[in-house]
N, CA, C and O atoms as a GROMACS GRO file, in nm:
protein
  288
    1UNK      N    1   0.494   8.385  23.086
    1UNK     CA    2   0.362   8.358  23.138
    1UNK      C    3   0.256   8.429  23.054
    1UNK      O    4   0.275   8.534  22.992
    2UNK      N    5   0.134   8.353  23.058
    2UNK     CA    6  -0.024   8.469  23.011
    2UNK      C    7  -0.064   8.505  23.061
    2UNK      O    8  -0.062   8.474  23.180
    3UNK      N    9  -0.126   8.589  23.017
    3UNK     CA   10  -0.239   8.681  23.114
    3UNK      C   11  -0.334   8.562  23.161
    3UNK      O   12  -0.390   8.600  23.264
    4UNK      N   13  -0.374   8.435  23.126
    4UNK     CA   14  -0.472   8.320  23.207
    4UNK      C   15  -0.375   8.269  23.272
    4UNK      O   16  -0.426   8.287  23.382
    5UNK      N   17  -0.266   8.216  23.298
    5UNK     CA   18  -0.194   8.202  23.422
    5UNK      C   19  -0.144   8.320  23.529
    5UNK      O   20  -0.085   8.294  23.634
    6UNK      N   21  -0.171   8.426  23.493
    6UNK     CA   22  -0.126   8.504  23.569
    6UNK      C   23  -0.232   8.542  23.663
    6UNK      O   24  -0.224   8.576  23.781
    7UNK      N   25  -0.316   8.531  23.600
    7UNK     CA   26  -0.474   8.589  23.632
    7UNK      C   27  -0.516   8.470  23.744
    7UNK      O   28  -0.557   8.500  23.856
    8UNK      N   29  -0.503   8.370  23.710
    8UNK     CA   30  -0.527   8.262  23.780
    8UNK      C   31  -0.459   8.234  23.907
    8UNK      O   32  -0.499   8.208  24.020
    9UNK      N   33  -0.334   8.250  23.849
    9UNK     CA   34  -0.273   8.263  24.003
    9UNK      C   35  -0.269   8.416  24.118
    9UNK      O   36  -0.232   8.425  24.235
   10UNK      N   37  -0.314   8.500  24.040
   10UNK     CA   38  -0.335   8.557  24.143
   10UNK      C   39  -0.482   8.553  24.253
   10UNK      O   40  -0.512   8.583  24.369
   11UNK      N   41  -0.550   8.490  24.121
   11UNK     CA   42  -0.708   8.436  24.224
   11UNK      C   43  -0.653   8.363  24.287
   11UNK      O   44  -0.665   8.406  24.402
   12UNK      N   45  -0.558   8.212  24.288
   12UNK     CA   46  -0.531   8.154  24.368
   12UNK      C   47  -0.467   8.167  24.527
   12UNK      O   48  -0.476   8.112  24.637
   13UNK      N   49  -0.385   8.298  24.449
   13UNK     CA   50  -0.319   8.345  24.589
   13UNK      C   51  -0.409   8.427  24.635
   13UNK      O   52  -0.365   8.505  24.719
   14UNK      N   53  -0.521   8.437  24.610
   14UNK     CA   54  -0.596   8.567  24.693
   14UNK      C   55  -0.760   8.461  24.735
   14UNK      O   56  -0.878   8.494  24.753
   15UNK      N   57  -0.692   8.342  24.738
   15UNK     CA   58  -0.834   8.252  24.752
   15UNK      C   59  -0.951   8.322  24.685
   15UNK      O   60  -1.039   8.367  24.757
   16UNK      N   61  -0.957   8.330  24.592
   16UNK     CA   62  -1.072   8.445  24.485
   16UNK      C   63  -1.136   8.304  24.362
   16UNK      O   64  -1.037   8.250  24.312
   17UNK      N   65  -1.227   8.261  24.325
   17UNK     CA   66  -1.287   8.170  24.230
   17UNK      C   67  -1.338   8.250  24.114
   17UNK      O   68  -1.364   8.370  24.116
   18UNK      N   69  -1.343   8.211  24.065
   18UNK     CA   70  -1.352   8.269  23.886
   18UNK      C   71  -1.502   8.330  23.901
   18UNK      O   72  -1.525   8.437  23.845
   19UNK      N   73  -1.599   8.267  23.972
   19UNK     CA   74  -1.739   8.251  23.975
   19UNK      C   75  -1.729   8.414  24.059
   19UNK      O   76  -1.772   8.520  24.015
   20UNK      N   77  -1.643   8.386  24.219
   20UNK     CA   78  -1.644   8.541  24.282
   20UNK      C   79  -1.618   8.633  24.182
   20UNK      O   80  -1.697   8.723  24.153
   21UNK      N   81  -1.491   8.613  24.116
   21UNK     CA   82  -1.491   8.744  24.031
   21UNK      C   83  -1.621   8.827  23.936
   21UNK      O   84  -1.653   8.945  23.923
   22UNK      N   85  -1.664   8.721  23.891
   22UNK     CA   86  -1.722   8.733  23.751
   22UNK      C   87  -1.859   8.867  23.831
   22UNK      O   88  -1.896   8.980  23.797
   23UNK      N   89  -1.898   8.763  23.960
   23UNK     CA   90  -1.970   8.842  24.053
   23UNK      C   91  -1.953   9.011  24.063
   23UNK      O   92  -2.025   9.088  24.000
   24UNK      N   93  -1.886   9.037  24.120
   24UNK     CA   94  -1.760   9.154  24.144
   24UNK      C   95  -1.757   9.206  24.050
   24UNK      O   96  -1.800   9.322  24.052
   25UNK      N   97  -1.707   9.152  23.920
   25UNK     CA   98  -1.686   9.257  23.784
   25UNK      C   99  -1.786   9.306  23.775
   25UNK      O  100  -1.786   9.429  23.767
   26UNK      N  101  -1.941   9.220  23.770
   26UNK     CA  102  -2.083   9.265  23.702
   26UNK      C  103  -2.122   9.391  23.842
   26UNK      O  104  -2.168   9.497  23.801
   27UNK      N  105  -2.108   9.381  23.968
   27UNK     CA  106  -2.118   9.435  24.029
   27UNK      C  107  -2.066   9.576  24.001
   27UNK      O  108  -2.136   9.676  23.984
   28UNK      N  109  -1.897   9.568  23.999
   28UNK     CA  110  -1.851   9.727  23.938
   28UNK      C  111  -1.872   9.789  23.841
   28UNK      O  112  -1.860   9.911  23.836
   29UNK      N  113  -1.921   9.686  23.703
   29UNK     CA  114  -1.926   9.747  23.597
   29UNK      C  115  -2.088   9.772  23.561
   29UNK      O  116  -2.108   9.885  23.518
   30UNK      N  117  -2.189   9.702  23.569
   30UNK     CA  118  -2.346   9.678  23.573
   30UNK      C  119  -2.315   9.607  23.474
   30UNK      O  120  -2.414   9.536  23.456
   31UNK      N  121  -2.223   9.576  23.384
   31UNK     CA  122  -2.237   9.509  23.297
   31UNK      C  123  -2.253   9.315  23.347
   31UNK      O  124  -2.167   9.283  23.428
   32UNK      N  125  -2.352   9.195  23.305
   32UNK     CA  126  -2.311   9.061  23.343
   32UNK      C  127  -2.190   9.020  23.307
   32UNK      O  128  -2.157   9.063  23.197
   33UNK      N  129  -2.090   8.932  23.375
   33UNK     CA  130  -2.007   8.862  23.387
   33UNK      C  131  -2.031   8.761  23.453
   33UNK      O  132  -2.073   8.760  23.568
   34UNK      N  133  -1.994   8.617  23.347
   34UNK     CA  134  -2.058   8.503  23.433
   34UNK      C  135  -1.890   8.426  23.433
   34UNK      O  136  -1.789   8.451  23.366
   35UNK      N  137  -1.916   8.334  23.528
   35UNK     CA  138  -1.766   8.241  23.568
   35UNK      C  139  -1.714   8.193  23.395
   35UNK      O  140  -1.609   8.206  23.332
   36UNK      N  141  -1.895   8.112  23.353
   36UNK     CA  142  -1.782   8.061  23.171
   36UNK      C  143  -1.747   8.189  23.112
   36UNK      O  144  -1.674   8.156  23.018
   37UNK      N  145  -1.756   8.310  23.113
   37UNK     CA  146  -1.731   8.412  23.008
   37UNK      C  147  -1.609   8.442  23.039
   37UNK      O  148  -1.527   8.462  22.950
   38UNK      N  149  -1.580   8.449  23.159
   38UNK     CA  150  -1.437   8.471  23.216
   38UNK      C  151  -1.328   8.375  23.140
   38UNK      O  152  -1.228   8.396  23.072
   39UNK      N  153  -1.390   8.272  23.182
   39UNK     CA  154  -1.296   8.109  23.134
   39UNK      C  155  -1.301   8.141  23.021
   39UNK      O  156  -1.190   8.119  22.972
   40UNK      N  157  -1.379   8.190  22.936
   40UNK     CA  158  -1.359   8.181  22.780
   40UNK      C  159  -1.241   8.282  22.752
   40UNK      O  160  -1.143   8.247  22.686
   41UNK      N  161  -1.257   8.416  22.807
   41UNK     CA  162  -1.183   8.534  22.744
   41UNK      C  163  -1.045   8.530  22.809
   41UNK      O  164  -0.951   8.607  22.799
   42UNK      N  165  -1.062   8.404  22.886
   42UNK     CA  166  -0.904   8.421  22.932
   42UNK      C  167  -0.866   8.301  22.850
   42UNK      O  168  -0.751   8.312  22.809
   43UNK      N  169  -0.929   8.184  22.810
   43UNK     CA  170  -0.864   8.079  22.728
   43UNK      C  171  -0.832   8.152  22.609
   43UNK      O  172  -0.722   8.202  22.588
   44UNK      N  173  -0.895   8.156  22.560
   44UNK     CA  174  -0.912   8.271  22.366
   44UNK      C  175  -0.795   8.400  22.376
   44UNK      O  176  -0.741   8.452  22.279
   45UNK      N  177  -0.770   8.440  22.540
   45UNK     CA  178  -0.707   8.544  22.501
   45UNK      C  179  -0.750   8.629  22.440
   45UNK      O  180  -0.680   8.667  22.346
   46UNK      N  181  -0.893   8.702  22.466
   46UNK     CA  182  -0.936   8.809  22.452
   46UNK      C  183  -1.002   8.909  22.545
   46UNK      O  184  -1.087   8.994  22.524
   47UNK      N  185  -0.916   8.863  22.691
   47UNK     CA  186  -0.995   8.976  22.768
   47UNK      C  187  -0.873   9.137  22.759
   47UNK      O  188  -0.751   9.153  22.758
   48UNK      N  189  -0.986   9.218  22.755
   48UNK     CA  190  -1.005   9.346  22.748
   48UNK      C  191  -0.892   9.431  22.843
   48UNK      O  192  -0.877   9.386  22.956
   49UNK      N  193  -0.815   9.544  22.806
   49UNK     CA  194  -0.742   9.626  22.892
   49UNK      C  195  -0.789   9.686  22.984
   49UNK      O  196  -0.715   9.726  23.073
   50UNK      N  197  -0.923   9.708  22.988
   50UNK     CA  198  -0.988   9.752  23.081
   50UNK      C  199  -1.041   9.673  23.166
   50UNK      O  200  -1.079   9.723  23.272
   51UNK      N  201  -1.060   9.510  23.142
   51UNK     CA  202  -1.107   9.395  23.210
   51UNK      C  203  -0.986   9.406  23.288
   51UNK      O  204  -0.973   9.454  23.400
   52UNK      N  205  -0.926   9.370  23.234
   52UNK     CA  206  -0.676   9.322  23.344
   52UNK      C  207  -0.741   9.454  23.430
   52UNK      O  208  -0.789   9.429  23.540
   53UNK      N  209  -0.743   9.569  23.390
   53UNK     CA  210  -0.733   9.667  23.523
   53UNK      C  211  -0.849   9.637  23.624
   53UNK      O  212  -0.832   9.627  23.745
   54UNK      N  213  -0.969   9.625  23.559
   54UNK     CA  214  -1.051   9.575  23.681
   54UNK      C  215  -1.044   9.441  23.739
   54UNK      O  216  -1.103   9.416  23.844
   55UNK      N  217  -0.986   9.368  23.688
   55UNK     CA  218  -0.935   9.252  23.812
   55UNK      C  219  -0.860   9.264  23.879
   55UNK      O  220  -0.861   9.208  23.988
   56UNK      N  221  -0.731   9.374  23.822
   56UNK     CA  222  -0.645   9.398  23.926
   56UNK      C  223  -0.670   9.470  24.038
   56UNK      O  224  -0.617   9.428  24.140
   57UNK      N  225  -0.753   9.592  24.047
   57UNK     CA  226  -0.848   9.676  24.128
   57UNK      C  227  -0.914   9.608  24.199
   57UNK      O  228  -0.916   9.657  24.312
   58UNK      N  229  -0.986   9.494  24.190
   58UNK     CA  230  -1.086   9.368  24.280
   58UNK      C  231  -0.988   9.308  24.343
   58UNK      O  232  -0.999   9.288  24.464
   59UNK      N  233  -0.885   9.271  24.279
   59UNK     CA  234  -0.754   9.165  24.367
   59UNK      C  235  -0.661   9.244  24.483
   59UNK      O  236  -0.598   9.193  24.575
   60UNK      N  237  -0.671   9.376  24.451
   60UNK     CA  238  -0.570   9.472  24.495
   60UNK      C  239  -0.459   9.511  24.437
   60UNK      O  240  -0.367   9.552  24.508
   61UNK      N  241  -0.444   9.506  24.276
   61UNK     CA  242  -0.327   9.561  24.221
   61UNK      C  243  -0.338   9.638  24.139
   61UNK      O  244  -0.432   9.691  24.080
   62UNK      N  245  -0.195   9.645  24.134
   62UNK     CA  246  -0.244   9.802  23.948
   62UNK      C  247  -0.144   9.775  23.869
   62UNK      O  248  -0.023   9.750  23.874
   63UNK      N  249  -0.216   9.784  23.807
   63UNK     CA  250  -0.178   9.724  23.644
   63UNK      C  251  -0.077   9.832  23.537
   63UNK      O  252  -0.133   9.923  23.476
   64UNK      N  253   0.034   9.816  23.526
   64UNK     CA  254   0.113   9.958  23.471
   64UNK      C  255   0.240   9.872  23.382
   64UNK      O  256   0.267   9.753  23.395
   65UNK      N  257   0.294   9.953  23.305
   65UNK     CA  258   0.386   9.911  23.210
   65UNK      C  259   0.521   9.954  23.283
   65UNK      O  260   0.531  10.068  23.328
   66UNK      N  261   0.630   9.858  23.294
   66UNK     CA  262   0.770   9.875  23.354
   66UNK      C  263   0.877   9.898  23.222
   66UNK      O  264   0.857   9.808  23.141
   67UNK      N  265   0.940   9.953  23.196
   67UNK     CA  266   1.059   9.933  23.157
   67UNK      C  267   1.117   9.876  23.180
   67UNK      O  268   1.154   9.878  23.297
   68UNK      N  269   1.184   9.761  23.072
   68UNK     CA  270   1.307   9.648  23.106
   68UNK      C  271   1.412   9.669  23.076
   68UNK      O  272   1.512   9.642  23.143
   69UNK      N  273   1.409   9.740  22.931
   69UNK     CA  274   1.509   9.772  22.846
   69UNK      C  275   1.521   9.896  22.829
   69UNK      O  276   1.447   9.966  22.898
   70UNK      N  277   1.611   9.960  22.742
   70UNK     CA  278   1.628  10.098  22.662
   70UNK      C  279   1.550  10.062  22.555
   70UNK      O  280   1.571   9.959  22.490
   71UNK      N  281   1.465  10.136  22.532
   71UNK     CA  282   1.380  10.174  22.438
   71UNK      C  283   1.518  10.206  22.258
   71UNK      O  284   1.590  10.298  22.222
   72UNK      N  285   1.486  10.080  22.209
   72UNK     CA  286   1.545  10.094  22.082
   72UNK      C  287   1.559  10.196  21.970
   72UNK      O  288   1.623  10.168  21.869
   0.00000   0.00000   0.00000
């Protein structure tokens, strides 16, 4: 999966619209976030490590690295 399907479906499962978020982000951050900027940086695959954590924080999750394997 990508981070734009993943992202997406968790708005979906959290009945959340791209437009609410974008809202929300500009809200936590003061910085603007509009619904197309979202759509863009998730098509292009350039949203930010610090963007994934603040959506996950707005959605209710946290964002952390698992181990799958032994480290080679």
């Amino acid at each position: 999966m990508s981070v734009r399907s993943d992202i997406k479906t968790l708005l979906a499962e959290n009945d959340i619209s791209i437009t609410s978020l974008a809202k929300k982000l500009s809200e936590k951050t003061g910085k603007y976030y509009s619904q197309s900027n979202i759509s863009q940086k998730l098509m292009r695959q350039t949203l930010k490590y610090e963007e994934a954590k603040l959506i996950g924080e707005i959605l209710g999750y946290e964002l952390k690295f698992v181990r799958v394997k032994p480290y080679i």
